[in-house]
Biopython code that builds the backbone (N, CA, C, O; Angstrom):
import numpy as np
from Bio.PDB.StructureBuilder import StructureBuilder

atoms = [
    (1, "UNK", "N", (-2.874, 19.857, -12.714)),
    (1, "UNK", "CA", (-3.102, 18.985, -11.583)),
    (1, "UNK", "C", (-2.474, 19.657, -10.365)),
    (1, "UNK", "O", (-1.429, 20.308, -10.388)),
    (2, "UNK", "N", (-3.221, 19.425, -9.323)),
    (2, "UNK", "CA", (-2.704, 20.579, -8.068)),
    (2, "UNK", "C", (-1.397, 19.938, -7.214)),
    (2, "UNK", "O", (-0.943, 18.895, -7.686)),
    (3, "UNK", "N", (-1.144, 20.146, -6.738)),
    (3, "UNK", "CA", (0.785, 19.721, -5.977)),
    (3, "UNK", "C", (0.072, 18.055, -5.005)),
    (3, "UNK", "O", (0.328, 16.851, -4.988)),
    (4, "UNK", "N", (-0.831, 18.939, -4.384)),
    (4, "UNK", "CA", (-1.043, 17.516, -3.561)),
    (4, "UNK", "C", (-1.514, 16.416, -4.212)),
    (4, "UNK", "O", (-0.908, 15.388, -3.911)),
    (5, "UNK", "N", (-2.529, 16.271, -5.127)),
    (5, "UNK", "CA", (-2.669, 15.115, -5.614)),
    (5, "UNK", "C", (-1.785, 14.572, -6.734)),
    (5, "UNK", "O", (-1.869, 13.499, -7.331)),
    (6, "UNK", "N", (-1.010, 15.468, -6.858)),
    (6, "UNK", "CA", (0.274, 14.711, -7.859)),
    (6, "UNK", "C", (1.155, 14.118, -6.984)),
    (6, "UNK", "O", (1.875, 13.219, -7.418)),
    (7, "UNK", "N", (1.233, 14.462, -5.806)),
    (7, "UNK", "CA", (2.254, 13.807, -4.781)),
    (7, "UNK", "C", (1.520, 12.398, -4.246)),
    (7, "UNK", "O", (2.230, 11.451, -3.906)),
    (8, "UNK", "N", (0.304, 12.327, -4.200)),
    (8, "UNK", "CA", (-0.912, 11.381, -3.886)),
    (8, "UNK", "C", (-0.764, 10.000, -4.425)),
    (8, "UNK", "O", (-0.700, 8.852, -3.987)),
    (9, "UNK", "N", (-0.725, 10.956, -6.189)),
    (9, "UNK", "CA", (-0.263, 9.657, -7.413)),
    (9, "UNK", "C", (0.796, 9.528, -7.281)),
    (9, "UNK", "O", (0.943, 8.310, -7.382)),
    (10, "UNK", "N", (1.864, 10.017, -7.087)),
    (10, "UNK", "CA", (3.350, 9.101, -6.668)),
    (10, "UNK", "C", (3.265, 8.063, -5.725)),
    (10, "UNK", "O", (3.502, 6.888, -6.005)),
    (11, "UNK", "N", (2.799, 8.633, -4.167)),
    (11, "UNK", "CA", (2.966, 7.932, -3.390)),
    (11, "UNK", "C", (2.077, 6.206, -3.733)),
    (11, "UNK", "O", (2.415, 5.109, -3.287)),
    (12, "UNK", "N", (0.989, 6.506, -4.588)),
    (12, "UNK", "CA", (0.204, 5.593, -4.659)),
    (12, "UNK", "C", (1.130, 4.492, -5.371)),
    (12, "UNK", "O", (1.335, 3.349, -4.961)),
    (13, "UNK", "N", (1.727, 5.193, -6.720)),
    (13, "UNK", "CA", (2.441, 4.806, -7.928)),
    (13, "UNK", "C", (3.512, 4.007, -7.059)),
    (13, "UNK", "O", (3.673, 2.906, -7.585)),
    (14, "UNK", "N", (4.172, 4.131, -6.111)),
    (14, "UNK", "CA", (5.449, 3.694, -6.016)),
    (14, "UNK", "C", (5.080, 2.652, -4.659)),
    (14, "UNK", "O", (5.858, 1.800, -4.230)),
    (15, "UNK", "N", (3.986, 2.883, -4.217)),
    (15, "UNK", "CA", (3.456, 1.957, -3.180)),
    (15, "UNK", "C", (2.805, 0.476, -3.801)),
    (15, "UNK", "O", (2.992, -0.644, -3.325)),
    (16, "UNK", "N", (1.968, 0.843, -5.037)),
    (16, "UNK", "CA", (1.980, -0.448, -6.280)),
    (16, "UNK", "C", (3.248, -1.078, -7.221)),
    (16, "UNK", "O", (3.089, -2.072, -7.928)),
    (17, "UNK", "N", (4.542, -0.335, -7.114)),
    (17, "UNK", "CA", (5.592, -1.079, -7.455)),
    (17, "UNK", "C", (5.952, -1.601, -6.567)),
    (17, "UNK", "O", (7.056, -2.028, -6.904)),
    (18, "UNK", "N", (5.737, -1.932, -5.419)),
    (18, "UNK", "CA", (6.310, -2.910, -4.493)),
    (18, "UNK", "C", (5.176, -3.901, -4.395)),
    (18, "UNK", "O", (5.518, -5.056, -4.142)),
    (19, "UNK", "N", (3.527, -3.594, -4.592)),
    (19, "UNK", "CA", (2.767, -4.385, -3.610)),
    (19, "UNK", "C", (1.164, -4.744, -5.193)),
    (19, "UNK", "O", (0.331, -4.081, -5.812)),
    (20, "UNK", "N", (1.755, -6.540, -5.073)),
    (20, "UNK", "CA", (0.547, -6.945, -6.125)),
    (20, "UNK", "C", (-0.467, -7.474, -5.956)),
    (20, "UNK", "O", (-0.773, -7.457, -4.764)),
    (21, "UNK", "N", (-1.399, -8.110, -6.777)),
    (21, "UNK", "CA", (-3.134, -8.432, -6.158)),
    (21, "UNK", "C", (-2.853, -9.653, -5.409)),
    (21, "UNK", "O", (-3.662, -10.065, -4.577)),
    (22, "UNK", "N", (-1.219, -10.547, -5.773)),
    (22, "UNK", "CA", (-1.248, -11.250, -4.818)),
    (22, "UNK", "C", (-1.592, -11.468, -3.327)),
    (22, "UNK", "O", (-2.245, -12.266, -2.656)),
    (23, "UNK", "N", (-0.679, -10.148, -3.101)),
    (23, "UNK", "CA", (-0.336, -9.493, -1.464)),
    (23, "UNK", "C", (-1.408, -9.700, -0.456)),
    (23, "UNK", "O", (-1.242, -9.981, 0.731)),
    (24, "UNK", "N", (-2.913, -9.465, -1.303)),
    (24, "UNK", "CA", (-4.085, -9.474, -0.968)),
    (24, "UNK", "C", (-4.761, -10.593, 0.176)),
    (24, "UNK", "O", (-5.499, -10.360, 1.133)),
    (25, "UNK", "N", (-4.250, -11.775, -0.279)),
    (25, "UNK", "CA", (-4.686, -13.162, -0.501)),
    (25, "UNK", "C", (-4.145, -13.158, 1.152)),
    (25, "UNK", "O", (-4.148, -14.266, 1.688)),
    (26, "UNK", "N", (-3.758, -12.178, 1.850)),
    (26, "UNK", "CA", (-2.956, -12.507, 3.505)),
    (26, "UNK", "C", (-4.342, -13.117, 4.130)),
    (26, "UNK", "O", (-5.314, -12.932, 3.397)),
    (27, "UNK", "N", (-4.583, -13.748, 5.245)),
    (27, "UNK", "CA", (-5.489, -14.174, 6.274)),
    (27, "UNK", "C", (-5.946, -12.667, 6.936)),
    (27, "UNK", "O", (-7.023, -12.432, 7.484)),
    (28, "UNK", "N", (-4.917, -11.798, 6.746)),
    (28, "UNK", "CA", (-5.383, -10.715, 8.050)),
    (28, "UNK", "C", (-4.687, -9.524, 7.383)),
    (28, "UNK", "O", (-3.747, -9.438, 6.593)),
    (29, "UNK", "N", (-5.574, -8.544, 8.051)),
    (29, "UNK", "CA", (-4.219, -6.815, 7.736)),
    (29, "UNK", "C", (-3.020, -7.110, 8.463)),
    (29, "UNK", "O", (-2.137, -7.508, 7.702)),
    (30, "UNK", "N", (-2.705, -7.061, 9.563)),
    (30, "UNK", "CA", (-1.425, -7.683, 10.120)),
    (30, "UNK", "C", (-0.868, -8.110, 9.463)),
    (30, "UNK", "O", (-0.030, -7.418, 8.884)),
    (31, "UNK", "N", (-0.974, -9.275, 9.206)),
    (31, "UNK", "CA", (0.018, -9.800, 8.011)),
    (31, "UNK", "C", (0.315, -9.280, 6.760)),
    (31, "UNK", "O", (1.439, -9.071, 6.304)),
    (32, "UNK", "N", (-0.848, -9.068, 6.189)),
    (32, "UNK", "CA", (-0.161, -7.961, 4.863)),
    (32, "UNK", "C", (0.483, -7.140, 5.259)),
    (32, "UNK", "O", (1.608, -6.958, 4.794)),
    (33, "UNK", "N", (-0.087, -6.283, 6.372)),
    (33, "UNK", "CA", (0.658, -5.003, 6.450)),
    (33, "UNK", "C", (2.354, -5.399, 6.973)),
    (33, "UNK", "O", (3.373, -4.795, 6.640)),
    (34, "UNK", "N", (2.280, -6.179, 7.563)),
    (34, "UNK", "CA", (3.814, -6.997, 7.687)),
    (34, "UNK", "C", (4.375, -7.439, 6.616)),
    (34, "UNK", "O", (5.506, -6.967, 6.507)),
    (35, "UNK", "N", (4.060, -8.215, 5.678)),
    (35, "UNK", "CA", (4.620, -8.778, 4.132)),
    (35, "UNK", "C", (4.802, -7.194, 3.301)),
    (35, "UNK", "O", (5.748, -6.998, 2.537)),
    (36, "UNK", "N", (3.699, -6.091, 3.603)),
    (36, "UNK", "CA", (4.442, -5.098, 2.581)),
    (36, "UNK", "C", (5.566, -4.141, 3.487)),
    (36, "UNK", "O", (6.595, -3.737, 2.945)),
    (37, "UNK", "N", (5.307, -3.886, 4.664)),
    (37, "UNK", "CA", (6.665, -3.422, 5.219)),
    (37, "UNK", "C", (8.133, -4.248, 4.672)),
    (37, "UNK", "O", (9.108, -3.627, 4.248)),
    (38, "UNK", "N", (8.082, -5.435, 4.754)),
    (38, "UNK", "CA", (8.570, -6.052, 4.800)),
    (38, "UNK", "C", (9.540, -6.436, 3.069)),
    (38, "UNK", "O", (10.504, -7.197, 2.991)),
    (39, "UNK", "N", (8.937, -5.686, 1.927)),
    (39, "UNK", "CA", (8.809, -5.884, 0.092)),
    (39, "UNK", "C", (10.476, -4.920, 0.367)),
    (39, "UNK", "O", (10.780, -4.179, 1.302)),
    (40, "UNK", "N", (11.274, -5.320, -0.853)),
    (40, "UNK", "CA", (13.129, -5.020, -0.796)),
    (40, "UNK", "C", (12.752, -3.733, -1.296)),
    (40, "UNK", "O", (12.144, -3.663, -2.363)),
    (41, "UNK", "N", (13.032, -2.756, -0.674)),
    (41, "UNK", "CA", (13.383, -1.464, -1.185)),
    (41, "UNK", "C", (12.173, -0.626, -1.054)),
    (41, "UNK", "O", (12.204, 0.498, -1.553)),
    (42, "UNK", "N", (10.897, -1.116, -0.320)),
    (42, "UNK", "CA", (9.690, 0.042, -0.363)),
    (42, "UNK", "C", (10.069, 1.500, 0.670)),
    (42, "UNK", "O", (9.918, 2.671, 0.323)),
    (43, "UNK", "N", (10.469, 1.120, 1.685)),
    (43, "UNK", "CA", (10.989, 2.145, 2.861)),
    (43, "UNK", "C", (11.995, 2.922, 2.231)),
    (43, "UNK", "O", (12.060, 4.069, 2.673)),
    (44, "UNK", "N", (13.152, 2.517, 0.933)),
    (44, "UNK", "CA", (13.690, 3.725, 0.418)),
    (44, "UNK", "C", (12.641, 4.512, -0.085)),
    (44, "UNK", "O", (12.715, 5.702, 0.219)),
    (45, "UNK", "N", (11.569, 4.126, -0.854)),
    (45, "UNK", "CA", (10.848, 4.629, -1.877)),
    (45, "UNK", "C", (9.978, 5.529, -1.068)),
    (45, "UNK", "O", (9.844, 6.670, -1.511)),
    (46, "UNK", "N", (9.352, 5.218, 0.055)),
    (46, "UNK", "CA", (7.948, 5.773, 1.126)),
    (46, "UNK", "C", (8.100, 5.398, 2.479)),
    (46, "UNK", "O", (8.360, 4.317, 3.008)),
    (47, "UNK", "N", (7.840, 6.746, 3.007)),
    (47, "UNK", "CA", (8.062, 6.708, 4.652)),
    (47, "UNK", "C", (7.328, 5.489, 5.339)),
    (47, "UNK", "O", (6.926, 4.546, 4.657)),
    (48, "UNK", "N", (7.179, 5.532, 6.584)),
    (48, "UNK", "CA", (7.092, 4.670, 6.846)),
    (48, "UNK", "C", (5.224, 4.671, 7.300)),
    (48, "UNK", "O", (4.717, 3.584, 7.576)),
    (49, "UNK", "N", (4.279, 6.063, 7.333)),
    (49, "UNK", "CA", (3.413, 6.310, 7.617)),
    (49, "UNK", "C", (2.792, 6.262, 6.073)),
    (49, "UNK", "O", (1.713, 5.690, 5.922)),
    (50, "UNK", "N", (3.198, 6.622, 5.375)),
    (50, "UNK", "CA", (2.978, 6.416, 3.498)),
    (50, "UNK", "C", (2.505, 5.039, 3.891)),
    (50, "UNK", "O", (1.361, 4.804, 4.279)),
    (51, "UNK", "N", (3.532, 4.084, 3.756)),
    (51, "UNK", "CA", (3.131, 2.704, 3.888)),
    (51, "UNK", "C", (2.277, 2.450, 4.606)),
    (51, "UNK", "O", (1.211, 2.158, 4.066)),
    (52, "UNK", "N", (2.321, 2.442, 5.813)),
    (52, "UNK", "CA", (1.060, 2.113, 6.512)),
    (52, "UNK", "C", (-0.065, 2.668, 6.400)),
    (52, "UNK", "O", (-0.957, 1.898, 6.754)),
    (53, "UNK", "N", (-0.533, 3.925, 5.979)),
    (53, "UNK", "CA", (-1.381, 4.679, 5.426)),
    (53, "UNK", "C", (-2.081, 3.766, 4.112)),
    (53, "UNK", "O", (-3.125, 3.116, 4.170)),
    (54, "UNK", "N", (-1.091, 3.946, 2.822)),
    (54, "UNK", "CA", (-1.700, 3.098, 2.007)),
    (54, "UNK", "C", (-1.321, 1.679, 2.283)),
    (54, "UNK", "O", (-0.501, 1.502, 1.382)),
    (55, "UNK", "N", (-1.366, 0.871, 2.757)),
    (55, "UNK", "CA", (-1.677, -0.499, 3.109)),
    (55, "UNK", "C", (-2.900, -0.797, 4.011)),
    (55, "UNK", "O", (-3.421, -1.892, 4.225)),
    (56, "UNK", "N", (-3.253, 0.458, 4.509)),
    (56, "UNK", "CA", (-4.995, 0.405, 5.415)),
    (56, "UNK", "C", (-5.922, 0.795, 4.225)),
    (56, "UNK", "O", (-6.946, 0.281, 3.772)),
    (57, "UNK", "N", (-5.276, 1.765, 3.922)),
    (57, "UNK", "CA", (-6.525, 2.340, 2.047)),
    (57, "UNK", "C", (-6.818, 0.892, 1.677)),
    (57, "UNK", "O", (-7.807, 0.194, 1.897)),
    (58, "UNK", "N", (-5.507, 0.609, 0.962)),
    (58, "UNK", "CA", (-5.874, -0.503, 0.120)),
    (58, "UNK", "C", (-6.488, -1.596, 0.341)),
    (58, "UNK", "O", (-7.314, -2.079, -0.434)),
    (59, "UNK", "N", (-6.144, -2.085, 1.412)),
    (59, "UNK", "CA", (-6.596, -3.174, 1.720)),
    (59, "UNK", "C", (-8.421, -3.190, 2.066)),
    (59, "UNK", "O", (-9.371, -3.837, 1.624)),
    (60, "UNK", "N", (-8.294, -2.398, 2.813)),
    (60, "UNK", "CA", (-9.598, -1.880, 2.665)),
    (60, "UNK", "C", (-11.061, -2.025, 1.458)),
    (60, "UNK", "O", (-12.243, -2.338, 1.312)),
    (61, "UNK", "N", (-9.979, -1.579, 0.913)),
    (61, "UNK", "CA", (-10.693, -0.693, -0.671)),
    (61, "UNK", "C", (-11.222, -2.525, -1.026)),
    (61, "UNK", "O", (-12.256, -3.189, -1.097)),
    (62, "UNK", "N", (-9.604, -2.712, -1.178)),
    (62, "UNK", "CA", (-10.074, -4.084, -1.548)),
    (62, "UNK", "C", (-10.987, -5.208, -1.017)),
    (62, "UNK", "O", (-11.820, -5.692, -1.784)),
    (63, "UNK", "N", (-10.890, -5.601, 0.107)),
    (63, "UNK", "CA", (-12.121, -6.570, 0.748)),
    (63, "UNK", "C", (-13.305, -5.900, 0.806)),
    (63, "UNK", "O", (-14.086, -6.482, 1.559)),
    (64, "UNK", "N", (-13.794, -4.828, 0.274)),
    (64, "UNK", "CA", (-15.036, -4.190, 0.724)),
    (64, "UNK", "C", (-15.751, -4.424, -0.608)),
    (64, "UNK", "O", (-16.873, -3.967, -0.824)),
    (65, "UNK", "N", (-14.973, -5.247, -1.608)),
    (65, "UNK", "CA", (-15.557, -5.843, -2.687)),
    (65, "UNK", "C", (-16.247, -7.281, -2.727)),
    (65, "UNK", "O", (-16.560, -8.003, -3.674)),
    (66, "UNK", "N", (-16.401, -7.467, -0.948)),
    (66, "UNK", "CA", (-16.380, -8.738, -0.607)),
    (66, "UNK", "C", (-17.327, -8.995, 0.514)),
    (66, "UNK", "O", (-17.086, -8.867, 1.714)),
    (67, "UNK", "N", (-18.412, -9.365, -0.034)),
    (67, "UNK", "CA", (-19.358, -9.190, 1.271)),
    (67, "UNK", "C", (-19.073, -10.120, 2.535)),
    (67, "UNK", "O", (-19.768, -10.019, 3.546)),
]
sb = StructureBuilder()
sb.init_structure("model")
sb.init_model(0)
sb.init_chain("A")
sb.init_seg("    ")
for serial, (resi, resn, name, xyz) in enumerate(atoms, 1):
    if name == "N":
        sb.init_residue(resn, " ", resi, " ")
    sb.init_atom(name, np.array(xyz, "f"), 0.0, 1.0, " ", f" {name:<3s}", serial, name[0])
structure = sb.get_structure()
């Protein structure tokens, strides 16, 4: 597996130990993206562009299952 996408799956890996399908359920990205800044200990784990990076992926990913 090549360096970057093993670093990819960490960042992903440790961005889903803070953040569950609950999280989802926000009214808005704003707000999620505020409730996961916001999860005890994610900012030790992932910078602060990590986070916001994957909290636009995801969220994304996710409502686009949603016409």
């Amino acid at each position: 597996m090549g360096a970057v996408k093993a670093l990819m799956m960490d960042i992903e890996e440790k961005f889903f130990n803070h953040v569950s399908e609950e999280d989802y359920s926000c009214e808005c990205f704003e707000e999620f993206e505020s409730n996961v800044l916001n999860k005890p200990g994610i900012q030790k784990d992932l910078s602060l562009s990590d986070i916001k990076d994957m909290a636009s992926t995801t969220w994304n990913e996710y409502w686009s299952n949603y016409p």
